[in-house]
TORPASE-177709 format. One record per residue: residue number from 1; residue in one letter; x negated, z, y of N, C-alpha, C in turn. Coordinates in Angstrom, 1 decimal, decimal comma. Each point is the difference from the previous one (the first is absolute). Layout:
    n  res    n.px    n.pz    n.py   ca.px   ca.pz   ca.py    c.px    c.pz    c.py
  NUM    A       X       Z       Y       X       Z       Y       X       Z       Y
...
//
This chain:
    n  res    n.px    n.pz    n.py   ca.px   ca.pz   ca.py    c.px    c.pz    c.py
    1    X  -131,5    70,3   102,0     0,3     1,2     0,8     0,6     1,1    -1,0
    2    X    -0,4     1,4     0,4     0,1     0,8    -1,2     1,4     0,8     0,0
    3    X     1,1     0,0    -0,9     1,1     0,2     0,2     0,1     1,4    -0,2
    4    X    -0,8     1,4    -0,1    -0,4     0,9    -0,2    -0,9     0,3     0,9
    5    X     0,2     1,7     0,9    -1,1     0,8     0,1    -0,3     1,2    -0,3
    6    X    -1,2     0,3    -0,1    -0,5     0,7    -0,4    -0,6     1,4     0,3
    7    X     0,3     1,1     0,7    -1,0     1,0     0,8     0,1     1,4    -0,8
    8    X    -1,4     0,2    -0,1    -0,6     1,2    -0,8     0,0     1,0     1,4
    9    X     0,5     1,3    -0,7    -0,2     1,1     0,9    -0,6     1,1    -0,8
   10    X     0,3     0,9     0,6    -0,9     1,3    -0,9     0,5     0,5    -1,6
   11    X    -0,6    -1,1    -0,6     0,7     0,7    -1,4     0,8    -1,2    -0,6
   12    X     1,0    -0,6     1,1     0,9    -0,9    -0,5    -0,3    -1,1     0,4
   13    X     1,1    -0,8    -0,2     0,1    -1,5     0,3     1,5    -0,4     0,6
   14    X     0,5    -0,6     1,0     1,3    -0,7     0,0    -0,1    -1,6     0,1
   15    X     0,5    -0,3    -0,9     0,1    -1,4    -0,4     0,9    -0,2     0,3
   16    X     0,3    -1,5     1,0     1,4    -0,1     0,6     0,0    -1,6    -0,6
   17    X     1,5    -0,6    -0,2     0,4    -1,3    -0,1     0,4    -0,2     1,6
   18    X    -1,1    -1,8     0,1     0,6    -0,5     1,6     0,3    -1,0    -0,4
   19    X     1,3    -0,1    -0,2     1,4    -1,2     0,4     0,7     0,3     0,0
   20    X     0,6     0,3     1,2     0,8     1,0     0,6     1,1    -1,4     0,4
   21    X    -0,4    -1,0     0,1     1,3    -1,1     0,4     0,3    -0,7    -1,3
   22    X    -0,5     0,5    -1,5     0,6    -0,4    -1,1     0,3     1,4    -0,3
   23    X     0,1     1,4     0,8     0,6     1,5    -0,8    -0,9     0,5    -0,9
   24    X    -1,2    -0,6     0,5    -1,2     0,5    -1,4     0,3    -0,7    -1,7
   25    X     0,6    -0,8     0,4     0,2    -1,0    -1,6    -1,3    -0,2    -1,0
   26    X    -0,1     0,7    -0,8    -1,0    -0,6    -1,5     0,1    -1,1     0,0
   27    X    -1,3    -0,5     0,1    -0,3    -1,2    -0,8    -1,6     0,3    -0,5
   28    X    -0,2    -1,3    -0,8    -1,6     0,4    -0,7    -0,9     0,4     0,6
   29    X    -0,2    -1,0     1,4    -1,5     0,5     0,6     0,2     1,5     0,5
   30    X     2,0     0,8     0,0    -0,3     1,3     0,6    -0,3     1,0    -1,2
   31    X     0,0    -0,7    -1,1    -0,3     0,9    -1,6    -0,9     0,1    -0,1
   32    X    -0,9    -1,1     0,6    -1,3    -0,1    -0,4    -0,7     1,1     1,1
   33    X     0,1     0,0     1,1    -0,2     0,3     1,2    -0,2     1,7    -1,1
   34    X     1,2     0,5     0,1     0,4     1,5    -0,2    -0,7     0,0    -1,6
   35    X    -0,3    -0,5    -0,5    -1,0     0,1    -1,2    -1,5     0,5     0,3
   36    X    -0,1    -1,3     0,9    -1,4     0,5     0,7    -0,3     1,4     0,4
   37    X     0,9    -0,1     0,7    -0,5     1,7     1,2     0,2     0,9    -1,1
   38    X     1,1     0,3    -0,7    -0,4     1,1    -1,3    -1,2     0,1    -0,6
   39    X    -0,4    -1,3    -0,4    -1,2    -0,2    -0,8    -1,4     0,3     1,0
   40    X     0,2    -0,1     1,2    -1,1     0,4     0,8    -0,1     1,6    -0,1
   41    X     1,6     0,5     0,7    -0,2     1,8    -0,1    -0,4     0,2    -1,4
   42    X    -0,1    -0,3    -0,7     0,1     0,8    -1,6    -1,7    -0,1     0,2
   43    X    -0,5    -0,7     0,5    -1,8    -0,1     0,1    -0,3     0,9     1,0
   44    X     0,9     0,5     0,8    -0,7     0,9     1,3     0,5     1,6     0,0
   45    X    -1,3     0,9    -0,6     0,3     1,2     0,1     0,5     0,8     0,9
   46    X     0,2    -0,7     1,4     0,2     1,1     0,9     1,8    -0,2    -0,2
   47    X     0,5    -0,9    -0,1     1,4    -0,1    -0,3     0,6     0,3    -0,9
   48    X     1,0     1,0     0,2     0,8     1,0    -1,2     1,3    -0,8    -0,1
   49    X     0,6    -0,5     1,2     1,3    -0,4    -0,1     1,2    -1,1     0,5
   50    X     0,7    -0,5    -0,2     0,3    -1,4     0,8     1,5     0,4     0,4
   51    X     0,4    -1,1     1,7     1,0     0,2     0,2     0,0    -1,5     0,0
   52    X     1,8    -0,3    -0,8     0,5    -1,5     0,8     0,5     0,3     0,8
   53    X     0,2    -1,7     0,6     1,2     0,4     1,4    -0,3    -2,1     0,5
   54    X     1,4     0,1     0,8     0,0    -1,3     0,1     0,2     0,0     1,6
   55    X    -0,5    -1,4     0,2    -0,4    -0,4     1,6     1,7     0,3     0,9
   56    X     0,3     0,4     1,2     1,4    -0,4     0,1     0,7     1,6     0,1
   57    X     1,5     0,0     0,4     0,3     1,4     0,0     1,5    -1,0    -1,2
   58    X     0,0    -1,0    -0,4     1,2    -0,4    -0,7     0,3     0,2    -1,9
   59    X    -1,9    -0,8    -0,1     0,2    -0,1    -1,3    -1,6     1,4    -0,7
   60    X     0,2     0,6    -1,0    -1,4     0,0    -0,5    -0,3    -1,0    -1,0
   61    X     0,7    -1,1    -0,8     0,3    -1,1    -0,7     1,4    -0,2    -0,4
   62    X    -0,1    -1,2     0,1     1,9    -0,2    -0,2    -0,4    -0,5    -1,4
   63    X    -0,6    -0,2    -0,5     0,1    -0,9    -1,8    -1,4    -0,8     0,4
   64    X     0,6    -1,1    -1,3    -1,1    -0,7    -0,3     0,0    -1,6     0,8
   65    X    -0,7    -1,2     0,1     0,5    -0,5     0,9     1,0    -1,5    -1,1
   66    X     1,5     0,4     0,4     0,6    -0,6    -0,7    -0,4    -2,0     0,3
   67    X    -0,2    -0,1     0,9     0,1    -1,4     0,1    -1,1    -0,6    -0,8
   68    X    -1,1     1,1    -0,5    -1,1    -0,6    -0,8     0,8     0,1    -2,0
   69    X     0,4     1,1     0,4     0,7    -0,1    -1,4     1,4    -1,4    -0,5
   70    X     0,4    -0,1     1,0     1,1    -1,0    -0,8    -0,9    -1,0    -0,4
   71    X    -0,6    -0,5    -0,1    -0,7    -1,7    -0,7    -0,5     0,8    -1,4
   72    X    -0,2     1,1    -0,1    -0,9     0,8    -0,9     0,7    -0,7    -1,5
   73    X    -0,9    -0,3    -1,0     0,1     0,0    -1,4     0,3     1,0    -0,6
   74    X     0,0     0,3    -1,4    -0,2     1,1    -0,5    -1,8     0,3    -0,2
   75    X    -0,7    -1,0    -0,2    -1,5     0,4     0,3    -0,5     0,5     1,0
   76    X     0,4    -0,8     1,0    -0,2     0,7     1,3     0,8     1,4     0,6
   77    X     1,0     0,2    -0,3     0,7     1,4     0,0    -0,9     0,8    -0,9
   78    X    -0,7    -0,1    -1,4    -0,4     0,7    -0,6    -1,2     0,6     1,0
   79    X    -0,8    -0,8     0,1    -1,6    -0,1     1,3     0,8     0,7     1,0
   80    X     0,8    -0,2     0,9     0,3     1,0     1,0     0,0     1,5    -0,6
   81    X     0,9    -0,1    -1,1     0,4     1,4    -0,1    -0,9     1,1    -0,5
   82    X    -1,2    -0,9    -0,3    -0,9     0,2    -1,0    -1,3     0,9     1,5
   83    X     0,4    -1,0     0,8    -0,9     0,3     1,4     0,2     1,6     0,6
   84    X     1,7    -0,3     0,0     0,6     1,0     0,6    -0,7     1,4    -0,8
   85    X     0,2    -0,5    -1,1    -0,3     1,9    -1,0    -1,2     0,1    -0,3
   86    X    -1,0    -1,0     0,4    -1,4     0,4     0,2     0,0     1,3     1,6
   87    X     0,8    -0,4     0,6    -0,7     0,5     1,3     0,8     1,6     0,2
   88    X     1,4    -0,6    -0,5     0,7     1,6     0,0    -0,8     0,8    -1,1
   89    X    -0,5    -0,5    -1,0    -0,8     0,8    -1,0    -1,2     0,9     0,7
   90    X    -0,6    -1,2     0,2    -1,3     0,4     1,0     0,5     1,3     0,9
   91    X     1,0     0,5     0,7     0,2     1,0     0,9     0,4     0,7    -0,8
   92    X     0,6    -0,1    -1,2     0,8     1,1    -0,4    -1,3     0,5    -0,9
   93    X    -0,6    -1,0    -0,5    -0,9     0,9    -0,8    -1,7     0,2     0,6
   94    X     0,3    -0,3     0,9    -1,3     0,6     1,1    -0,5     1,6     0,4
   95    X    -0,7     0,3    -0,3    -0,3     1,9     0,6     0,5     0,1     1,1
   96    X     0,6    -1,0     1,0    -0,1     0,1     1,5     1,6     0,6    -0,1
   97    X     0,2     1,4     0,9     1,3     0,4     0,1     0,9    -1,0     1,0
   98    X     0,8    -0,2    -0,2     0,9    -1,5     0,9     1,2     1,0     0,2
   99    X     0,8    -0,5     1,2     0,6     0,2     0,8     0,7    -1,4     0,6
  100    X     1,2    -0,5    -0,4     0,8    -1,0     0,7     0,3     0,2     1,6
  101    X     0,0    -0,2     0,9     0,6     0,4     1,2     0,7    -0,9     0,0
  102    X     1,7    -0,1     0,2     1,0    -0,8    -0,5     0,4    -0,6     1,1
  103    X    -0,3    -0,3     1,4     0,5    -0,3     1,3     0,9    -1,4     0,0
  104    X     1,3     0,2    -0,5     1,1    -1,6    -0,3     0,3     0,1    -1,0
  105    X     0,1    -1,4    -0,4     0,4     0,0    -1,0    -0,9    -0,1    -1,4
  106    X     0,2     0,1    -0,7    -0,8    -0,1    -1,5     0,9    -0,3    -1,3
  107    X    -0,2    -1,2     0,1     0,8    -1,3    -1,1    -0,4    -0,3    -0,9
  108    X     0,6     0,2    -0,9    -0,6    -1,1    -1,1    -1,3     0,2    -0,5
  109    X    -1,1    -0,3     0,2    -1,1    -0,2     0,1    -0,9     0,9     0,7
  110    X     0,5     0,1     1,4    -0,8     1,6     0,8     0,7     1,1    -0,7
  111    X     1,4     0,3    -0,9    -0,2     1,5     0,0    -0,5    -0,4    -1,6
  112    X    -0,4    -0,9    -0,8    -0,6     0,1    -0,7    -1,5     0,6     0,1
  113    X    -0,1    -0,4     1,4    -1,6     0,3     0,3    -0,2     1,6     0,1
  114    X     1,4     0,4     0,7    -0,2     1,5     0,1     0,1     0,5    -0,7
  115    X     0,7    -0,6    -1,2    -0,1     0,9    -1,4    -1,3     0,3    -0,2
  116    X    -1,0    -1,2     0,1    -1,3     0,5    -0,8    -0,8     1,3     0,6
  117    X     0,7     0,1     1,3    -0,7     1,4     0,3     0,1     1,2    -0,3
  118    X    -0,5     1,1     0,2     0,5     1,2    -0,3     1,1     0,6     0,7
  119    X    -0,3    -0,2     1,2     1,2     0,8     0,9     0,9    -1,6     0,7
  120    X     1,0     0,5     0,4     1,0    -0,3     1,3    -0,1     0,5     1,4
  121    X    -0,3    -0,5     1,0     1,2     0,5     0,8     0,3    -1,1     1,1
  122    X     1,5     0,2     0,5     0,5    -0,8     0,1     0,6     0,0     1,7
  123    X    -0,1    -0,9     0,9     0,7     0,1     1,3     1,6     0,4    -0,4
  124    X     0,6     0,3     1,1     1,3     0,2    -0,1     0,4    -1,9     0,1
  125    X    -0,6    -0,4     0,4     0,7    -1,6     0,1     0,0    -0,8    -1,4
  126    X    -0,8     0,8    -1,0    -0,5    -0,8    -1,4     1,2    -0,2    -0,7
  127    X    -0,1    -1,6    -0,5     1,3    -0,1    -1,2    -1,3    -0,4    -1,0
  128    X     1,2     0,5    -1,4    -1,3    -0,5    -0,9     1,2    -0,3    -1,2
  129    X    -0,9    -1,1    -0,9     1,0    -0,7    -0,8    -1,0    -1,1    -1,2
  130    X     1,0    -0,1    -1,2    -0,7    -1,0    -0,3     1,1    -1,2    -0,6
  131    X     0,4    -0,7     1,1     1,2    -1,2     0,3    -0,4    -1,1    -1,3
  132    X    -1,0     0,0    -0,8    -0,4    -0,9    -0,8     1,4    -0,6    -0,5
  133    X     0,6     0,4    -0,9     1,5    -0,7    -0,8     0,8    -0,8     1,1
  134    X    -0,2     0,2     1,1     0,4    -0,7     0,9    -0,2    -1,3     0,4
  135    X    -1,1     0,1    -0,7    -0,7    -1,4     0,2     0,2    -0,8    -1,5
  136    X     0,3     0,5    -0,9    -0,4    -0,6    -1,5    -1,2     0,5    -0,5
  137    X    -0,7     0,9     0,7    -1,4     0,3    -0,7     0,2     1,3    -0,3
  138    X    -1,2     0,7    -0,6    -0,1     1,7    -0,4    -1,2     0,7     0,6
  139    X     0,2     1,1     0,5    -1,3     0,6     0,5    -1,2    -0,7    -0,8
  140    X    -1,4    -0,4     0,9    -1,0    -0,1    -0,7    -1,6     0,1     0,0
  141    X     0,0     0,9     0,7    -1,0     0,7     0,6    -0,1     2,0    -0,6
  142    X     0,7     0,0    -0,7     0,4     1,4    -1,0     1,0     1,1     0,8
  143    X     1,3    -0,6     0,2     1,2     0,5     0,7     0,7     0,5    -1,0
  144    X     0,1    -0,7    -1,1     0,8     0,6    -0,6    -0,4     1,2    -1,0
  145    X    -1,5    -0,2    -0,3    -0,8     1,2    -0,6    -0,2     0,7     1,1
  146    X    -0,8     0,7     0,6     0,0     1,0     1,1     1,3     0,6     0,8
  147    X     0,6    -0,4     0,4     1,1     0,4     0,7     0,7     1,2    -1,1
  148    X     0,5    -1,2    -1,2     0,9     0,9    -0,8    -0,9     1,8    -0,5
  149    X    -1,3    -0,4    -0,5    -0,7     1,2     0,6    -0,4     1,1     1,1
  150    X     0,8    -0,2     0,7     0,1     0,3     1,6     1,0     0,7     0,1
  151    X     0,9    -0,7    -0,1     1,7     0,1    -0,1     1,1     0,1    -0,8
  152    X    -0,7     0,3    -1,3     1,0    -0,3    -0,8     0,5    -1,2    -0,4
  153    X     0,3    -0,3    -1,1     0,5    -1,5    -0,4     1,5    -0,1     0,2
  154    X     0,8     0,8     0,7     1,1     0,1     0,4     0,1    -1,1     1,3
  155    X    -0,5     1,2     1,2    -0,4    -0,7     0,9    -1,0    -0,8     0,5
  156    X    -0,9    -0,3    -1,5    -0,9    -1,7     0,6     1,4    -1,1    -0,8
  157    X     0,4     0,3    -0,7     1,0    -1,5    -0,4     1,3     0,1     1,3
  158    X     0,1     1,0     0,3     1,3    -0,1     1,5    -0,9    -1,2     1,3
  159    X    -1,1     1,0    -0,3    -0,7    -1,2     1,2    -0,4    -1,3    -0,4
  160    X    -0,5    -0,4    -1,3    -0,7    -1,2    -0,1     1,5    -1,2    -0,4
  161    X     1,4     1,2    -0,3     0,3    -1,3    -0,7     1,7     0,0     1,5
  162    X    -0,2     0,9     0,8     1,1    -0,2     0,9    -1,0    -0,9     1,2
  163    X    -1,5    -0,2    -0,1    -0,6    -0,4     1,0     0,2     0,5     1,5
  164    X     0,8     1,2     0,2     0,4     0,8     1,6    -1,5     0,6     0,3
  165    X     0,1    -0,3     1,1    -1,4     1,0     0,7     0,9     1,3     0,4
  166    X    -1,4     1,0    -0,6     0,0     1,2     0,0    -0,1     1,0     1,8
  167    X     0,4     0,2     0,9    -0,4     1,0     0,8    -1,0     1,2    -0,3
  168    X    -0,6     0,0     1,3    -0,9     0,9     0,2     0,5     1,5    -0,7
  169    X     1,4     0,6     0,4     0,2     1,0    -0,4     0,5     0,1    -1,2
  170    X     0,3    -1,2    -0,7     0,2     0,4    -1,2    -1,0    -0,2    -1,1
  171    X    -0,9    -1,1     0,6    -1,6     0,0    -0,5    -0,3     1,3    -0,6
  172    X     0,1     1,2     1,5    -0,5     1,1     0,1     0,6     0,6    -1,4
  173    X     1,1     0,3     0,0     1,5     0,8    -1,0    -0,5    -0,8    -1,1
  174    X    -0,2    -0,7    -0,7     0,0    -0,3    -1,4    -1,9     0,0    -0,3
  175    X    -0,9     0,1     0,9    -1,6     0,0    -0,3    -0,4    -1,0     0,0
  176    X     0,6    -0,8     0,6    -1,2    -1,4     0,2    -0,8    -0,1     1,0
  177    X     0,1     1,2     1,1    -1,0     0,1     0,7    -0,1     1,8     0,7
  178    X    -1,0     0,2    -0,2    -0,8     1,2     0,9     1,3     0,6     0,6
  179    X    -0,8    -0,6     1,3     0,7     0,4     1,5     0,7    -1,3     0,3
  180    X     1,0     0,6     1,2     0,3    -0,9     1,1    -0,1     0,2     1,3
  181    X    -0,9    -0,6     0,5    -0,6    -0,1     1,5     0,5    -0,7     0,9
  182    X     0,2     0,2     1,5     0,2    -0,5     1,4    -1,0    -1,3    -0,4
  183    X     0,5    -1,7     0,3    -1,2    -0,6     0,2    -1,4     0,2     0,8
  184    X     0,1     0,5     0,7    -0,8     0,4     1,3    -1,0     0,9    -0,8
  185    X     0,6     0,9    -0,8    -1,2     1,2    -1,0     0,0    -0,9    -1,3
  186    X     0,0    -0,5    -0,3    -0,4    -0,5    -1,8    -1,2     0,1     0,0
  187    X    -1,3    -0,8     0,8    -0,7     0,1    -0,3    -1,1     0,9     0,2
  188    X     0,1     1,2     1,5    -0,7     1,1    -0,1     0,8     0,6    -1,0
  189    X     1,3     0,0    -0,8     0,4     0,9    -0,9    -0,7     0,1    -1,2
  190    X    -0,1    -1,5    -0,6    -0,8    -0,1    -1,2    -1,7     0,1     0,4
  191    X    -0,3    -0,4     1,1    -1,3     0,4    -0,3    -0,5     1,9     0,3
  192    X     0,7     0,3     0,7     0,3     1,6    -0,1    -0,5     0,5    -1,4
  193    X     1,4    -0,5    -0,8    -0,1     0,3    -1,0    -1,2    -0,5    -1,4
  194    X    -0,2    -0,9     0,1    -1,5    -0,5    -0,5    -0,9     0,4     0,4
  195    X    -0,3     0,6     1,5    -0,8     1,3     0,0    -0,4     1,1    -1,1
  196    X     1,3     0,4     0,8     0,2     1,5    -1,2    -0,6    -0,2    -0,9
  197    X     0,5    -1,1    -1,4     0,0    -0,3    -1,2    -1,7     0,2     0,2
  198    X    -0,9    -1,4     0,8    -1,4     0,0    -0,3    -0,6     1,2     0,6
  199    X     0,3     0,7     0,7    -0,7     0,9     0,3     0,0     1,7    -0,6
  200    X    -0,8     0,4    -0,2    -0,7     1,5    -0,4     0,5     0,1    -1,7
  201    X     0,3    -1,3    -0,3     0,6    -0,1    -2,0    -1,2    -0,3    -0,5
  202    X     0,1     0,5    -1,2    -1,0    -0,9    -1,0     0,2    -1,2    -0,4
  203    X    -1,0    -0,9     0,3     0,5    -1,2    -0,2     0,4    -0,4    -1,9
  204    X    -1,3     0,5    -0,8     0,3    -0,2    -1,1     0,9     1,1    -0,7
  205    X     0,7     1,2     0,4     1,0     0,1    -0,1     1,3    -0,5     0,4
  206    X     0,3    -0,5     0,8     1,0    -0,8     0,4    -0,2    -2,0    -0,7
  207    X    -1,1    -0,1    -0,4     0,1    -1,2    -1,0     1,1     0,4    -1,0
  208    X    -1,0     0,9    -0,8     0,6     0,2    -1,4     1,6     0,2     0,2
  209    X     0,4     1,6     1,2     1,2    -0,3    -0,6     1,0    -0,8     0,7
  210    X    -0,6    -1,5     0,9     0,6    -1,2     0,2     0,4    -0,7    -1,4
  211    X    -1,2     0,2    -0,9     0,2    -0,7    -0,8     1,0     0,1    -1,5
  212    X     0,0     1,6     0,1     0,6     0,9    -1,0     1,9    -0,4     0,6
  213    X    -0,1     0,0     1,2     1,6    -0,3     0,3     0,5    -1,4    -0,4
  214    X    -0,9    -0,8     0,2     0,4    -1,3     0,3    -0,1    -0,5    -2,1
  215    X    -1,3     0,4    -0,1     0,4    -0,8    -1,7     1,1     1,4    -0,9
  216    X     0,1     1,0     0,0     0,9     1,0    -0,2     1,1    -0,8    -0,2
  217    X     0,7    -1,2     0,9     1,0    -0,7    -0,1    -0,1    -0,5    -1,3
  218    X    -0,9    -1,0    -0,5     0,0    -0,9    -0,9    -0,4     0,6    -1,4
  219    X     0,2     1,4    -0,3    -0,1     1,1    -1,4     1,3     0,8     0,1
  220    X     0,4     0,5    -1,4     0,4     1,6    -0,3    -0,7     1,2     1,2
  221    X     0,9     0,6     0,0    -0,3     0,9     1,3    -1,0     1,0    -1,1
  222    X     0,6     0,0    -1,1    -1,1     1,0    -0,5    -1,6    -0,6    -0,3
  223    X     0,0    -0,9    -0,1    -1,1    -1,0     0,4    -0,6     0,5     1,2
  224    X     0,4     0,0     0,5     0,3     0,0     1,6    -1,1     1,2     0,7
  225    X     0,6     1,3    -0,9    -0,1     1,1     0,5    -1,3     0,5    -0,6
  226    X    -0,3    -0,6    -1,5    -1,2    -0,1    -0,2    -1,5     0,0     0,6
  227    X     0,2    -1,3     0,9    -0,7    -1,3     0,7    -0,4     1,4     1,0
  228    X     1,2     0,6     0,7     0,0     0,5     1,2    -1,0     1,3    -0,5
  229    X     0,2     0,9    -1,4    -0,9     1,1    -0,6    -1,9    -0,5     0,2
  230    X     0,1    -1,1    -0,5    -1,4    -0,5     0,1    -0,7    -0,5     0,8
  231    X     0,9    -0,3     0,9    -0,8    -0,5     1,6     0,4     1,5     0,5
  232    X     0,2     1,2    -0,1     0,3     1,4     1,2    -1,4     0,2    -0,9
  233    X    -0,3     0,1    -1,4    -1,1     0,7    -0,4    -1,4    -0,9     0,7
  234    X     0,3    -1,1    -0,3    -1,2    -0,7     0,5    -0,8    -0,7     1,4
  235    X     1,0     0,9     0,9     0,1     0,2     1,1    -1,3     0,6     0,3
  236    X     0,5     1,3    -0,8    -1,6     0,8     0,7    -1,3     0,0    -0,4
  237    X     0,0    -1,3    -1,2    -1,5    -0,5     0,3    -0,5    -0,7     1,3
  238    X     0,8     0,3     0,8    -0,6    -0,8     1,4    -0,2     0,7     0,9
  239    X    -0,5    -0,7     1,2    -0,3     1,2     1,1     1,3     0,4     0,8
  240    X     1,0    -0,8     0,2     1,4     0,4     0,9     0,2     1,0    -0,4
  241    X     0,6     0,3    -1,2     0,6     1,8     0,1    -1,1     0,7     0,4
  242    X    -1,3     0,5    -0,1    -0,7     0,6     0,6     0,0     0,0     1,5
  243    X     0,3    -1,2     0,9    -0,4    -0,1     1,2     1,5     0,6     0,7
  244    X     1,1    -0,4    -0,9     1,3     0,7     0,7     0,3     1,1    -0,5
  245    X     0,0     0,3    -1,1    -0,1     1,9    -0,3    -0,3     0,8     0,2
  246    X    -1,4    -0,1     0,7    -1,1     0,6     1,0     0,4     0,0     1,3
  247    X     0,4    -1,1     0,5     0,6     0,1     1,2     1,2     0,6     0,2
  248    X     1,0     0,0    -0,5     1,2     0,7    -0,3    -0,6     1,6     0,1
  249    X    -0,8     0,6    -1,0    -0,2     1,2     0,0    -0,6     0,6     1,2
  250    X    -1,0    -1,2     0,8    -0,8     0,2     0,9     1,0     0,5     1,0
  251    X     1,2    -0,8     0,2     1,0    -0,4     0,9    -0,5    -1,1     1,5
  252    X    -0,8    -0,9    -1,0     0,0    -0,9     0,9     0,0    -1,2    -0,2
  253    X    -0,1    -1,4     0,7     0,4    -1,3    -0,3    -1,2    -0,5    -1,4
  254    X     1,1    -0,4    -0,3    -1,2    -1,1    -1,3    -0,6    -1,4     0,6
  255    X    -1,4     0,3    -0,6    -0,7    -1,7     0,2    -0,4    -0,1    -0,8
  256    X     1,2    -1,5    -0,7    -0,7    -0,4    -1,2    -0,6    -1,8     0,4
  257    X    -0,5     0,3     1,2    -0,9    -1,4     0,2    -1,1     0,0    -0,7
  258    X    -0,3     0,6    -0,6    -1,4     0,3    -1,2     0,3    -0,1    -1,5
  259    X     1,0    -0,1     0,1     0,7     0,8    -1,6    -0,4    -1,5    -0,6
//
């Protein structure tokens, strides 16, 4: 039985976790599961962009599933963890624009998931946290790399090493997430807004400067700003600036379904 579904809509995808009476708990076959469907959208042109979101109005993932971890070796901890950052890799480093929709909680393990996305947003009911030290263990799904890039390495060692779950509105106040939404709107909210994003943009401009922001992190900014000079120039070997600069002048909508 498939612990994941899956529905394509115009442009996007929302991929939901269903175990909703484990809180959406990680385990392999749900890594494996969420590996798949990435690996499917990344083959299907009509899909620009992915939403998570978990079954349930309680959890969008509470962690990972501890009762499989305690017997764990250090070989077998290594293979899990190893599982884990195949699949958060897979999303983070996917063309597909992602979007967490945060409805509960996200532990351990689920807000490591939401890290790998691009965006947040979060129900007002969302706690989020990564309780690991609590247990004797350390984030390991890439909590403690992502986050502190998020948030500063101030406030990812407050959270990873006090283990307190975070509130929605303070999620909001420090940038760990977007918005904060009424449960009831999270998910016309985020898909609203994943609209927007896939619609009337260039798609291969909005690659590039996905990608200009996101590895930007991992250089010298003057590096940085370089990268960003030679992707604006090389931009207009394509057809997108033509189709929106034209339209702009025209004063009317862009279609770059051709581009």
């Amino acid at each position: 039985m498939a612990l994941t579904s899956l529905e394509k809509k115009n442009q996007y995808a929302i991929l939901t976790i269903q175990r909703p009476e484990a809180l959406n708990a990680l385990n392999e076959d749900i890594l494996t599961e969420i590996h798949g469907h990435v690996e499917e959208l990344n083959s299907d042109s009509s899909i620009r962009g992915l939403i998570i979101t978990g079954a349930g109005e309680k959890a969008f993932c509470a962690g990972a599933d501890i009762g499989q971890m305690a017997s764990f070796n250090p070989e077998q901890a290594e293979v899990f963890a190893r599982k884990g950052h195949k699949t958060m890799n897979a999303i983070a480093g996917s063309d597909l624009i992602s979007i967490a929709a945060i409805n509960g909680f996200a532990l351990g393990g689920g807000l490591e998931l939401a890290l790998s996305c691009d965006m947040r947003i979060a129900s007002e009911n969302a706690r989020m946290g990564l309780p690991e030290t609590g247990l004797g263990i350390i984030p390991g799904f890439g909590g403690t790399q992502r986050l502190a890039r998020l948030v500063g390495p101030a406030l990812a060692l407050e959270i990873i090493l006090s283990g307190t779950q975070v509130k929605s509105d303070r999620a909001l106040q420090i940038g760990l997430v977007n918005q904060v939404v009424e449960l009831a709107e999270l998910l016309p909210t985020v898909e609203k807004l994943m609209g927007t994003i896939t619609g009337k943009k260039g798609p291969e401009a909005q690659k590039i400067a996905r990608w200009l922001v996101h590895s930007g992190l991992e250089q010298p900014l003057s590096a940085g700003l370089e990268r960003e000079i030679n992707e604006f120039s090389q931009i207009f070997s394509r057809e997108e600036p033509r189709i929106g600069l034209n339209a702009f002048k025209e004063k009317k909508e862009p279609d770059f379904s051709g581009s």
